[in-house]
N, C-alpha and C positions, 0 to 999 in steps of 0.2 A: 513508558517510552513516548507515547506520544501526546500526553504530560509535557514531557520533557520539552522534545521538539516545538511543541508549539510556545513554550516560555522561551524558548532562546534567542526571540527576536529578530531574528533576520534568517539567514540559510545555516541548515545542519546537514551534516551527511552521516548519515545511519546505515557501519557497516555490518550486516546479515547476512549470511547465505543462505539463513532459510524464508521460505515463501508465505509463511504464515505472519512475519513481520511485515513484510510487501506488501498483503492482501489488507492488514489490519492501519500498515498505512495507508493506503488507498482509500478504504472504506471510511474512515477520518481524516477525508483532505479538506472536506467541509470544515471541521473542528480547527485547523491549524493554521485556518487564518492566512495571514500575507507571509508564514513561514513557507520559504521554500525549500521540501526537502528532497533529499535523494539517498538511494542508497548503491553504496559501493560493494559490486559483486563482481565474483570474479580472482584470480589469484595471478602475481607476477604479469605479463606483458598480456595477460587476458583480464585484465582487469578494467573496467567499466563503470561508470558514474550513471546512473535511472534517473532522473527527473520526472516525481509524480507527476507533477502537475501535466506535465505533457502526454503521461498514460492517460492519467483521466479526460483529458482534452479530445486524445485518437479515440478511449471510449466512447465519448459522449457524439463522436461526428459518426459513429456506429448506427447510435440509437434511434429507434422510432423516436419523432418528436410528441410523440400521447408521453412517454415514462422520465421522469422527470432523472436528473441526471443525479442529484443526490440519493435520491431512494434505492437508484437503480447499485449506486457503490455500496450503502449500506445493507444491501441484499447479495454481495459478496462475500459478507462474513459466512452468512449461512449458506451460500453454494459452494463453498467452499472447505464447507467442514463435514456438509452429505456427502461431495464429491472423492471424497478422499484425506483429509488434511493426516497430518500425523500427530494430532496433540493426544490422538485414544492410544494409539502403540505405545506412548511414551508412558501413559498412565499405571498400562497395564503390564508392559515389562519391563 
């Protein structure tokens, strides 16, 4: 998927309602280049358009300036998979 995304040349909208899609594009917004993507969550009149780039932007105005802003999203994947993620439930039942 984010393969995908980043070959498509301009903007994609990647619709998911799950959070482990979100996290994994975040954590490759480095990888994706001048693609701008987003994803679409939400169902009928609650429906909602994300624009990474702009998570990672309010992230990054978070950060200590010591931790660099890419490292910090690629260290997402794995705070997010100790924290809780659901890919082990899926595995296992």
């Amino acid at each position: 998927m984010v393969l995908h995304a980043r070959h498509v040349g301009g903007s994609c909208v990647i619709h998911s309602d799950v959070i482990d899609v979100f996290v994994l594009l975040l954590a490759n917004s480095r990888n994706l280049g001048k693609c701008y993507s987003y994803t679409k969550k939400g169902k009928g009149a609650n429906t909602r358009i994300i624009e990474h780039c702009m998570v990672v932007n309010n992230l990054e105005k978070q950060l200590d300036p010591a931790i660099d802003k890419h490292c910090f999203m690629k260290a997402l994947i794995g705070v997010h998979a100790i924290t809780g993620c659901d890919t082990i439930s899926a595995f296992s039942g």
